[in-house]
Backbone bond lengths (Angstrom), bond angles and torsions (degrees), N, CA, C in turn:
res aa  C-N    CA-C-N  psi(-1)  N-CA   C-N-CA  omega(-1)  CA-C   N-CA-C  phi
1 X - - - 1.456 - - 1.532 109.66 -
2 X 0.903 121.09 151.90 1.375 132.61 -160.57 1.833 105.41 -102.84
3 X 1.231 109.11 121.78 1.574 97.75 -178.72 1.137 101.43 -161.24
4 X 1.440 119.14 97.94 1.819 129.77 -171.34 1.210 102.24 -76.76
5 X 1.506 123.89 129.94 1.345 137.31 159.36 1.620 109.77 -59.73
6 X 1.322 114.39 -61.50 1.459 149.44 173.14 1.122 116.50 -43.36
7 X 1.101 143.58 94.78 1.944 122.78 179.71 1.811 94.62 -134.37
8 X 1.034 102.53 131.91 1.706 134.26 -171.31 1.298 90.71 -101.14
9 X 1.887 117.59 131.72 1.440 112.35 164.78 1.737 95.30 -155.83
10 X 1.506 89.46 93.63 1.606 82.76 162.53 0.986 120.51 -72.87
11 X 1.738 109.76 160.29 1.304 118.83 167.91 1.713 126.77 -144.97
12 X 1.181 97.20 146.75 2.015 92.96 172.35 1.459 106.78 -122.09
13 X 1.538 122.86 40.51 1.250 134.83 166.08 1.273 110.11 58.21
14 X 1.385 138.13 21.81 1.342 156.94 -147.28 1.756 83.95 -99.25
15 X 1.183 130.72 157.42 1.264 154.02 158.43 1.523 118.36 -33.63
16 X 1.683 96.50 -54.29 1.419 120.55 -176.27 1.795 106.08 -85.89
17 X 1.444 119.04 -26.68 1.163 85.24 159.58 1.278 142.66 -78.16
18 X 1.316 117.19 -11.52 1.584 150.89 163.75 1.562 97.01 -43.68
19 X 1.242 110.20 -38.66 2.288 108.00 175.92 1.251 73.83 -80.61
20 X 1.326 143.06 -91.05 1.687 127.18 -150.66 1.317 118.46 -23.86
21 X 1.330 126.14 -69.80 1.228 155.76 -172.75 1.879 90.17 -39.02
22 X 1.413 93.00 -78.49 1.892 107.36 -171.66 1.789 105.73 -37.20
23 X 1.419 106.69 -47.32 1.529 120.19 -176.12 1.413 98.57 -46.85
24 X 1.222 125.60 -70.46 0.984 159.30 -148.09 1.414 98.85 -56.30
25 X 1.408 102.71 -78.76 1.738 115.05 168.06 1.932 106.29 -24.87
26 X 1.002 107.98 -65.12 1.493 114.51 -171.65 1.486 115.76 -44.11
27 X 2.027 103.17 -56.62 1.516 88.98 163.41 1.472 139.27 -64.82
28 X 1.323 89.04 -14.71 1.910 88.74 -170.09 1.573 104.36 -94.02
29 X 1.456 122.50 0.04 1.629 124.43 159.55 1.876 106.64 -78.79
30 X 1.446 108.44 -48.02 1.280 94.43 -166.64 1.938 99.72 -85.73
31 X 1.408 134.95 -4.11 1.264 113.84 162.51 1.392 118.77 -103.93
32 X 1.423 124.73 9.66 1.500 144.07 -165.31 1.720 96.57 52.30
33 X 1.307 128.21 72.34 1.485 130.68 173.14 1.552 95.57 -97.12
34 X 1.345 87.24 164.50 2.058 111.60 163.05 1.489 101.04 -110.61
35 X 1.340 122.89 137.80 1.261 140.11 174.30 1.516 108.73 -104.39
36 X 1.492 108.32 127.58 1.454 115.82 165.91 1.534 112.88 -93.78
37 X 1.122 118.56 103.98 1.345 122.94 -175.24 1.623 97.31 -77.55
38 X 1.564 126.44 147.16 1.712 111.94 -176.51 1.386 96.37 -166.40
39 X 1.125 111.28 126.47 1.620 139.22 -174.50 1.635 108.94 -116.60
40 X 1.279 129.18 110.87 1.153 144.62 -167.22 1.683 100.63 -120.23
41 X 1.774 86.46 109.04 1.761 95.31 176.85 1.605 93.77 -92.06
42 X 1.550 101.92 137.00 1.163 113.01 -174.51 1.298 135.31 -95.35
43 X 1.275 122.22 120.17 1.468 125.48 -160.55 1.305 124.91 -82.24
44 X 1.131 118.64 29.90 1.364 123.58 157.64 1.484 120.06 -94.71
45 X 1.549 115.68 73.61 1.075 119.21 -176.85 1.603 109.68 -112.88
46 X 1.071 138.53 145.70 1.544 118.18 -157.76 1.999 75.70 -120.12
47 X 1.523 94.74 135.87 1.224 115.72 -167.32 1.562 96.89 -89.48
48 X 1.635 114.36 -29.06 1.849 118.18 -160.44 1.206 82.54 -116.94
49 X 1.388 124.10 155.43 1.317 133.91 112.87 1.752 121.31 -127.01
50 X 1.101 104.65 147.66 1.319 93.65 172.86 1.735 111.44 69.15
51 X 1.319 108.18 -155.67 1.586 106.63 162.47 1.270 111.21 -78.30
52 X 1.295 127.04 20.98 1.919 105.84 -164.95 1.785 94.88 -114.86
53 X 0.804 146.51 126.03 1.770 132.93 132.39 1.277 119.57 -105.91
54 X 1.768 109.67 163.30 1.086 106.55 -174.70 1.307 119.90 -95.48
55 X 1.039 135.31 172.30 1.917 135.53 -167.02 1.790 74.02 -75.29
56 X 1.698 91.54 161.24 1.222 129.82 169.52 1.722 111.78 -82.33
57 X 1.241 118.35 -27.51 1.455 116.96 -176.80 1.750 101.29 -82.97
58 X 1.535 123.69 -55.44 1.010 158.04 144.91 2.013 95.38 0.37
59 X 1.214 116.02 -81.72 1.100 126.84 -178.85 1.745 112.68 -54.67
60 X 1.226 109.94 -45.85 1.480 107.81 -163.49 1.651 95.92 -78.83
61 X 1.420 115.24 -25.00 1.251 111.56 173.85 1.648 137.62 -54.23
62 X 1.374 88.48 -34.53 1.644 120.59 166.99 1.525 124.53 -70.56
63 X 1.348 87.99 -47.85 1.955 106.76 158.42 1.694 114.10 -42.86
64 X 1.262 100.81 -61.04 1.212 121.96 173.18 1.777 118.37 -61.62
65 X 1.090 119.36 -51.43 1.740 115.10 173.11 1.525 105.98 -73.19
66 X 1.422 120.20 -19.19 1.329 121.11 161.97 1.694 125.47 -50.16
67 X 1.283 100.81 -64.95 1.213 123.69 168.89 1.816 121.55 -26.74
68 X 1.514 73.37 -57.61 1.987 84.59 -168.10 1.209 106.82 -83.41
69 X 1.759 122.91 -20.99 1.415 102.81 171.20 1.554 115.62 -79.36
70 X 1.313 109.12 -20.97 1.699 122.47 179.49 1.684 99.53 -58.25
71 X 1.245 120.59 -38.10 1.237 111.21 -168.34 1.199 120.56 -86.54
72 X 1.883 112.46 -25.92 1.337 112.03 137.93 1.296 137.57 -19.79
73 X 1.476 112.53 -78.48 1.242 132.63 170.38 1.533 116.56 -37.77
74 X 1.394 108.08 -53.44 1.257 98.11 -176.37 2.012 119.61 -68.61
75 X 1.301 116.14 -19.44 1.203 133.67 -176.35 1.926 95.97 -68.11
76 X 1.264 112.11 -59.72 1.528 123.21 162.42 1.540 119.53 -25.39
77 X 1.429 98.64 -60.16 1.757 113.12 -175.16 1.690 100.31 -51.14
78 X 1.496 96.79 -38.37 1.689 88.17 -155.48 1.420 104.26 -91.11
79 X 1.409 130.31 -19.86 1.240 129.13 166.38 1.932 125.93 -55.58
80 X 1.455 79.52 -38.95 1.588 98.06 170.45 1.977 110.52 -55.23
81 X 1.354 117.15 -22.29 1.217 118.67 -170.27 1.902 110.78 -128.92
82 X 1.684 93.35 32.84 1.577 109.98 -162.77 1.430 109.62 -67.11
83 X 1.394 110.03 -40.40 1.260 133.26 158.82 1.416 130.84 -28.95
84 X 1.468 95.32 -48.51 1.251 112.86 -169.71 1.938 126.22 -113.29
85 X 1.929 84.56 10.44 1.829 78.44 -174.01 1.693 96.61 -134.34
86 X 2.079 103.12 46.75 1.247 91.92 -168.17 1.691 88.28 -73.97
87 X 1.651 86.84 175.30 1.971 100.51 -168.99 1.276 108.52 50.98
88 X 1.186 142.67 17.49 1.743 125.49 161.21 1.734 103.27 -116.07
89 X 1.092 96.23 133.16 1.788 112.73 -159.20 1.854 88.15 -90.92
90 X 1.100 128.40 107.98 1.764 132.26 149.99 0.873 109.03 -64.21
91 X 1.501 120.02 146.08 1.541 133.31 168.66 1.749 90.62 -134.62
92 X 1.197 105.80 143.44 1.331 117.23 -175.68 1.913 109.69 -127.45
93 X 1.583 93.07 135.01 1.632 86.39 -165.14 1.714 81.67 -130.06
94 X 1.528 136.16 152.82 0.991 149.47 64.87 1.603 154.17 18.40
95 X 1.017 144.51 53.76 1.804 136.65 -163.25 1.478 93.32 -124.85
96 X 1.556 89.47 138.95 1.804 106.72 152.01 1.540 104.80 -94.94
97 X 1.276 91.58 156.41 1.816 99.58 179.77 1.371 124.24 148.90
98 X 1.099 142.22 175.58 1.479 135.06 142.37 1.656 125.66 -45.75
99 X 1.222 98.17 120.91 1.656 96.14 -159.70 2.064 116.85 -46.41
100 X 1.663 86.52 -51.98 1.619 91.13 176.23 1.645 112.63 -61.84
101 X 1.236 123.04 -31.97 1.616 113.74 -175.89 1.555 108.19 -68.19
102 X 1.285 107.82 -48.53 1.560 121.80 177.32 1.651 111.82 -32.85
103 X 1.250 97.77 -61.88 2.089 118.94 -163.14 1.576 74.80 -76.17
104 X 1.209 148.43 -51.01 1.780 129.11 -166.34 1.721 99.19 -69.02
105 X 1.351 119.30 -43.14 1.403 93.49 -176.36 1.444 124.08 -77.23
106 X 1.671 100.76 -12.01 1.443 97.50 -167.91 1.373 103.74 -75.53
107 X 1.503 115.63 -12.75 1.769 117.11 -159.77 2.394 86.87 -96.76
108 X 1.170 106.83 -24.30 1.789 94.04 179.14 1.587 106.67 -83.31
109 X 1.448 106.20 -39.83 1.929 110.85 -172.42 1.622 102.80 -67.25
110 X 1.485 125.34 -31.58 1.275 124.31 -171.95 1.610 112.45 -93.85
111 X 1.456 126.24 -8.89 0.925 131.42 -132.46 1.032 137.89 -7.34
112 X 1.794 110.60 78.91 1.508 131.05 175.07 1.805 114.52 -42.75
113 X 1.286 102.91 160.48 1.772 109.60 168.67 1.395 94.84 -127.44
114 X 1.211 126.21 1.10 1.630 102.31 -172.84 1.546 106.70 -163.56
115 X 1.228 149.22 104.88 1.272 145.83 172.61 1.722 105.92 -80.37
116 X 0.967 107.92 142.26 1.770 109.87 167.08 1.893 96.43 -145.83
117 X 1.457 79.44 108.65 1.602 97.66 168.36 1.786 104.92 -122.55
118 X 1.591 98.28 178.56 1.356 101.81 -178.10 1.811 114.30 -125.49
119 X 1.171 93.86 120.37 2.026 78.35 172.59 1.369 104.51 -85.89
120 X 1.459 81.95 144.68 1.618 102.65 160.24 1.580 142.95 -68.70
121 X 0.652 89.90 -11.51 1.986 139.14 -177.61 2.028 99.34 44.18
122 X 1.446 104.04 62.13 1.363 117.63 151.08 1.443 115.58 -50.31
123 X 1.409 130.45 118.07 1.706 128.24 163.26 1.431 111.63 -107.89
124 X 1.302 99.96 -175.27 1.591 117.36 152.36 2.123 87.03 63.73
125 X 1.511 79.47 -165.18 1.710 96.19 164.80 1.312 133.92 -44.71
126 X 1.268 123.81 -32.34 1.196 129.07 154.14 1.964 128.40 -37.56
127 X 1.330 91.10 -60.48 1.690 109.56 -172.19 1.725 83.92 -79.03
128 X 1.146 145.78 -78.22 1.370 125.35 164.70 1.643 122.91 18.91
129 X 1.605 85.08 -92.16 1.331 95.86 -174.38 1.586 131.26 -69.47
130 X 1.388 115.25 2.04 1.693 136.96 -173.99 1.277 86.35 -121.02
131 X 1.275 147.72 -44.81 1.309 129.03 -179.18 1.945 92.36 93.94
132 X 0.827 119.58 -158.90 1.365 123.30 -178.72 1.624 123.86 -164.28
133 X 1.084 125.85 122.30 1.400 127.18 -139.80 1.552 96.00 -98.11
134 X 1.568 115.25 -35.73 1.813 119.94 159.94 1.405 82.17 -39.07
135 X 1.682 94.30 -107.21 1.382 92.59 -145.22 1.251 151.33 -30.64
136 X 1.254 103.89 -26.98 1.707 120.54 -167.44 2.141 77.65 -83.58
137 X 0.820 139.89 -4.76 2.132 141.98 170.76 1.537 109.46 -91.75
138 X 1.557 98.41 -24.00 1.608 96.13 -175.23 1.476 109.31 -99.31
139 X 1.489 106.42 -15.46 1.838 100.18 174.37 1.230 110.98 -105.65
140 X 1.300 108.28 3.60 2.187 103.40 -179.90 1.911 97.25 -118.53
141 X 1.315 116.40 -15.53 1.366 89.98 -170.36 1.321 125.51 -88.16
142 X 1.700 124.21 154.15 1.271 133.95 -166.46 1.376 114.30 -90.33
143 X 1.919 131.84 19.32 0.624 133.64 151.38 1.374 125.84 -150.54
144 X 1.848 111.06 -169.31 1.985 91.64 177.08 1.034 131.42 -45.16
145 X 1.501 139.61 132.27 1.431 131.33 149.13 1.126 130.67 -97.91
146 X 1.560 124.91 93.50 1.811 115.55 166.25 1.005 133.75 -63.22
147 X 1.363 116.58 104.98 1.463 121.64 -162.94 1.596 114.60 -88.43
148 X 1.541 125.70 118.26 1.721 100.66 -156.28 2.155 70.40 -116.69
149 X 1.354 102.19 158.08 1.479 138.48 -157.85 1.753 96.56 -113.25
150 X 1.263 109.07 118.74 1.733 104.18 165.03 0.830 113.84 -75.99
C-alpha cells in the first residue's frame, strides 16, 4: 500500500494552489506525512536590456528581499489552513531557479514520495510559448505525482 511520508506541494500562491495545498493537507493527516511547501522565484530575469543593466549587487539584493518576503508568504499560506493541518509538521523552502529543475531537485535532495501540484490548464499557443512547468514534473519525476485540475 502506498503511504508517502514526504508530500511536495509547490506553490505560486495562485488560488488553485490553495486546492493543492488543502489536498495535500488531507493526505498527510490520514498518513501522518510532513509537507514541503516550495516556492521557486524564478530566474529568468533579464538583468540587460538594451544599453541599460542592472548592478550585480543591486540584483542579488532583490533576490534577497524576495526571498524573505516569499518566506513570509509561505508561513501565511499555512496559517490560513492552521485549522486544518493540526499534527502535520510544514517545512517551508524557498529556491531561485527554473521552476521545473527546482521542484525535481527538491523532490531527489528531500527524498519526496509524492508531489501534489496543480495545473493551470494553459492550451493551445499559450502553454507553447511558457512551456509548462507540470509537465516538464510529470516526465522527469522519480516519484508519484497528484495532479489536481482547476
Amino acid at each position: 500500500m502506498f503511504a508517502p511520508k514526504k508530500i511536495l506541494v509547490p506553490t505560486d500562491f495562485s488560488v488553485y494552489s490553495n486546492n493543492a495545498f488543502n489536498v495535500a493537507i488531507d493526505i498527510a493527516k490520514q498518513y501522518k506525512s510532513g509537507i514541503y511547501l516550495l516556492h521557486v522565484i524564478d530566474d529568468g530575469f533579464q538583468q540587460c536590456a538594451v544599453d541599460y543593466c542592472i548592478n550585480e549587487d543591486v540584483l542579488q539584493r532583490i533576490y534577497q528581499e524576495s526571498s524573505k518576503s516569499v518566506q513570509d508568504k509561505l508561513r501565511q499560506e499555512a496559517r490560513k489552513f492552521n485549522n486544518d493541518t493540526s499534527g502535520v509538521e510544514i517545512i517551508y523552502d524557498v529556491k531561485r531557479g527554473i521552476p521545473y529543475e527546482e521542484i525535481l531537485k527538491e523532490q531527489e535532495e528531500k527524498i519526496i514520495d509524492l508531489i501534489v501540484m496543480v495545473s493551470h490548464g494553459k492550451t493551445g499557443i499559450i502553454k507553447n510559448l511558457m512551456g509548462s512547468v507540470v509537465e516538464k514534473v510529470i516526465r522527469r519525476a522519480k516519484c508519484p505525482l497528484l495532479l489536481i485540475r482547476n
